[in-house]
C-alpha atoms as one frame of an Amber mdcrd trajectory, in Angstrom:
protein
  95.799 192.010  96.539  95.845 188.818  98.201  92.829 187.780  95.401  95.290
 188.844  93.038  98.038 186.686  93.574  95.733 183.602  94.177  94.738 184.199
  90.545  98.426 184.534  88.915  99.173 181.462  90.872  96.067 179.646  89.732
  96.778 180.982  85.853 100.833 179.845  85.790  99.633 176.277  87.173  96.667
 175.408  84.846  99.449 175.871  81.314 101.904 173.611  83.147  98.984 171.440
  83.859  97.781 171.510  80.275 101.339 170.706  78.922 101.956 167.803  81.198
  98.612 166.482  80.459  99.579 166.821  76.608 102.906 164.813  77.415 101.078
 162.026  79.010  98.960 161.301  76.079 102.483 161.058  73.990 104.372 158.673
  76.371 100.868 156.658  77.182 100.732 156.037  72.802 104.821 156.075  72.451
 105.277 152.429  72.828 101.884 151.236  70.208 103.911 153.774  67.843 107.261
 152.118  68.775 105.705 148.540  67.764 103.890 149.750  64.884 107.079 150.965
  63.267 109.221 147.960  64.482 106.223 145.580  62.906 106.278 147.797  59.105
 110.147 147.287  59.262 109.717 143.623  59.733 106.924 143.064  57.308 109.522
 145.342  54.540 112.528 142.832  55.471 110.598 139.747  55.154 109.613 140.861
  51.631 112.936 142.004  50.934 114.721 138.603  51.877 111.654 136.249  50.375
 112.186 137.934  47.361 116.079 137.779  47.285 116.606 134.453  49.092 113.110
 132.997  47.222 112.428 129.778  45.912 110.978 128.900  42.218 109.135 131.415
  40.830 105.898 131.744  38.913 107.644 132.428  35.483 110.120 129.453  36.108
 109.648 126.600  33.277 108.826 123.384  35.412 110.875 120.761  34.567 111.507
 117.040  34.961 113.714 114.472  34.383 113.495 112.609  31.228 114.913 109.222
  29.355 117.419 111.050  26.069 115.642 110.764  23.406 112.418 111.680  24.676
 110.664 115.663  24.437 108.263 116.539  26.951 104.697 118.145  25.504 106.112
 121.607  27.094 109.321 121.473  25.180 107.413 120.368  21.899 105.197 123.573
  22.020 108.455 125.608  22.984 109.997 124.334  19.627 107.107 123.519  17.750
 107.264 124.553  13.973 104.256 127.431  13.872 106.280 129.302  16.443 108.999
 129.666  14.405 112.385 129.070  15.600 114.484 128.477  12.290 112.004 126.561
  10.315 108.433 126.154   8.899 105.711 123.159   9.461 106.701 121.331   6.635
 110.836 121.278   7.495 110.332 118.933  10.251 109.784 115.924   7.701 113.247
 115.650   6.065 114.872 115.707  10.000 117.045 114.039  12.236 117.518 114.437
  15.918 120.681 114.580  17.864 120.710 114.878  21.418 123.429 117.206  23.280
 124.240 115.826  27.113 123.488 118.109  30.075 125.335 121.624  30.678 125.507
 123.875  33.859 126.417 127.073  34.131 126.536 129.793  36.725 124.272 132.934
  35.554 125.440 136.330  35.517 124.018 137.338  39.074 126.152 139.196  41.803
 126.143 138.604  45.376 123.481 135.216  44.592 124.571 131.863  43.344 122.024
 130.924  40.893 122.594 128.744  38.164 120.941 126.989  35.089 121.099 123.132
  33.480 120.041 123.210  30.310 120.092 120.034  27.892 119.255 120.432  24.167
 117.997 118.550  21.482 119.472 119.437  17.535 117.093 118.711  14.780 118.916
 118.614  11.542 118.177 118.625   7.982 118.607 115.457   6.220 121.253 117.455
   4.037 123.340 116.353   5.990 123.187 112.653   6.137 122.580 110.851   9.542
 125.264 108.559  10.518 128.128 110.731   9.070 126.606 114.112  10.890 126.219
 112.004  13.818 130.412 111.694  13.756 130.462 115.026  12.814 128.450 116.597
  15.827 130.440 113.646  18.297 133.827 114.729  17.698 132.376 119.066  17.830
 130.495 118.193  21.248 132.970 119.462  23.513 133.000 122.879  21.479 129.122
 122.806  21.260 128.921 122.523  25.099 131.803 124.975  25.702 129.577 127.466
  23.931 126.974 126.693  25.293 128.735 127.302  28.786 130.086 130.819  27.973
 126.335 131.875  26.275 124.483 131.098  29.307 127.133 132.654  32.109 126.520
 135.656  30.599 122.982 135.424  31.053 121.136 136.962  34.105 117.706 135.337
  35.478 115.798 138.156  34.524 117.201 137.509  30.942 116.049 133.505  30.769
 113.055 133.876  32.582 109.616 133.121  30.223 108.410 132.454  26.774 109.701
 134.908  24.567 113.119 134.786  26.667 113.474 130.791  26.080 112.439 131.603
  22.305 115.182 134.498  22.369 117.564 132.333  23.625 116.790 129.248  21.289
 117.158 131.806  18.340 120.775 132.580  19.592 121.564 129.179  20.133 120.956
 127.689  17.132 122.534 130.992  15.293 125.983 130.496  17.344 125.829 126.796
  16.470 125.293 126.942  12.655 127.970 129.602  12.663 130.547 127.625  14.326
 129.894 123.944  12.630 129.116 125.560   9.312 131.102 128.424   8.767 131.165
 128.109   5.012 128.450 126.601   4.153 124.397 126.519   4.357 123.670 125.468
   8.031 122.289 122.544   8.348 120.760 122.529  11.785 117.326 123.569  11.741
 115.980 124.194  15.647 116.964 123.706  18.916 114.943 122.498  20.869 114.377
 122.179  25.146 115.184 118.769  26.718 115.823 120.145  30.146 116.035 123.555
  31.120 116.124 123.923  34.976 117.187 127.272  36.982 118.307 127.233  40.412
């Protein structure tokens, strides 16, 4: 009998020494766990903030300063004739060129200050003759560059970023403009085109 007991004492303490040995091996490996998951949040919140707080991104047109007057090779291709915005290869002979000063504007972007400076270059047909269209488009300037203001606020950066964006937003540009100087007549500007167009 004594035999007996020996063995129910031996047989209750070899579980509880099975289950403490099993909660050993969890509180030995519960701090690697602990760091592993405090590392993955980290890595997920660095992402998270680089790409809210980020700088210039790869889709961003690089821009530089330039004299008026002057078009960069990047913002010749952007308006070039073959691509099309409002007029064909052989329009750009019978042109003139009138050159719009610099306008900022905060884009459409809650909770992040971002915003764009974008200075354009009108070409214009030589319908309309050079010295008097220059008066013309001197004394509309404030109203060219107060649309110009309202158009891109209500643009996001998702909505300017890229090549078929800035072509989009050329298109519009030069729509709104012919619309507003020429409401009844045949608009005479024929492209806009990109001095500066910087996003921060």
């Amino acid at each position: 009998m004594a035999d007996e007991n020996e063995n129910d004492v031996k047989q209750q303490k070899e579980p509880e020494k099975q289950e403490s040995g099993g909660k050993a091996s969890i509180k030995r490996f519960l701090p690697w766990i602990m760091l592993a998951g405090v590392v993955l949040i980290s890595v997920g919140m660095g992402f998270g903030l680089g790409r809210v707080f980020g700088g210039r991104q790869e889709n961003e047109p690089e821009v530089s300063e330039q004299p008026a007057g002057r078009l960069t090779a990047q913002t010749e291709q952007v308006g070039a004739p073959s691509q099309g915005v409002g007029a064909t290869a052989d329009d750009s002979v019978g042109t003139w060129y009138y050159d719009l000063e610099p306008v900022v504007a905060n884009l459409n972007e809650p909770g992040v200050t971002r915003y764009v400076r974008v200075a354009l270059t009108l070409e214009i047909s030589n319908n309309l003759d050079q010295k008097e269209g220059t008066s013309f488009l001197e004394q509309k300037n404030p109203r060219l560059k107060h649309l110009l203001t309202l158009y891109l606020a209500n643009q996001t950066i998702e909505n300017i970023r890229g090549e078929r964006n800035l072509r989009r937003i050329q298109a519009e540009i030069l729509d709104s403009f012919n619309q507003h100087l020429f409401p009844d007549s045949r608009p005479q500007l024929t492209r806009v085109l990109f001095k500066e167009f910087a996003i921060q």
